[in-house]
N, C-alpha and C positions, 0 to 999 in steps of 0.2 A: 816705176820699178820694172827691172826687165825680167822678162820670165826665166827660173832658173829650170838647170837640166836636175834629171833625178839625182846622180852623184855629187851635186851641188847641195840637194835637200837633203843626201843622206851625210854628206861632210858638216852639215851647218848642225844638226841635231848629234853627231856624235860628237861637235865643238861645245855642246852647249852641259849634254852628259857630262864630257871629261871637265867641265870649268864647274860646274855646281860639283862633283869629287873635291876638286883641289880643294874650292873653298873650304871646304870640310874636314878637310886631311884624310878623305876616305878610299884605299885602296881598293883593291878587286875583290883580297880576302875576306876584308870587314866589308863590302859590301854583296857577299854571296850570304856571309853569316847575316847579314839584314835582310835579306830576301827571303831567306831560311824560314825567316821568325814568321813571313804571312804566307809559307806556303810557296816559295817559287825557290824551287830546288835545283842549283846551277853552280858547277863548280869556278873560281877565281881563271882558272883557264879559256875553260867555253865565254864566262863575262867578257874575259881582255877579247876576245875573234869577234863575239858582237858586236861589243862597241868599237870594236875597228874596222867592221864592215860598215859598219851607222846605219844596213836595214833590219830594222828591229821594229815592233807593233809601237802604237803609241799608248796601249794599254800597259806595254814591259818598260818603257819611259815612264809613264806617273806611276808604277810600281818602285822602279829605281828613287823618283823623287820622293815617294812617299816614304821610301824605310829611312830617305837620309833625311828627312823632318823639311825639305825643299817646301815651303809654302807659296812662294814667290819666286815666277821666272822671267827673265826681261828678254824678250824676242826682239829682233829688230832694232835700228836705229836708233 
């Protein structure tokens, strides 16, 4: 594997965000209101700018997976 650039790591993680939504059928709204529920207070607005910047903690990524019930993620190849 060749080594990627940082914009590469932040495109592949906000690929991964937006594809565990879809599967889901879970927009920004219902997922700020799922955020809501443990505590992480962010509007559908500020969500859509995050994950289209893709740098974001990876603590606010297994928050995002945890409200959407994500138990299981397939990285890589």
């Amino acid at each position: 594997m060749t080594a990627w650039t940082d914009a590469e790591w932040k495109a592949e993680v906000k690929r991964l965000l937006r594809a565990e939504m879809a599967r889901r059928g879970i927009g920004y709204d219902d997922l700020a209101r799922r955020l809501a529920t443990i505590g992480v207070e962010e509007t559908a607005v500020n969500l859509r700018n995050k994950v289209s910047r893709g740098g974001f903690s990876a603590a606010f990524l297994l928050q995002c997976l945890e409200v959407m019930g994500c138990r299981v993620v397939r990285i890589g190849g």
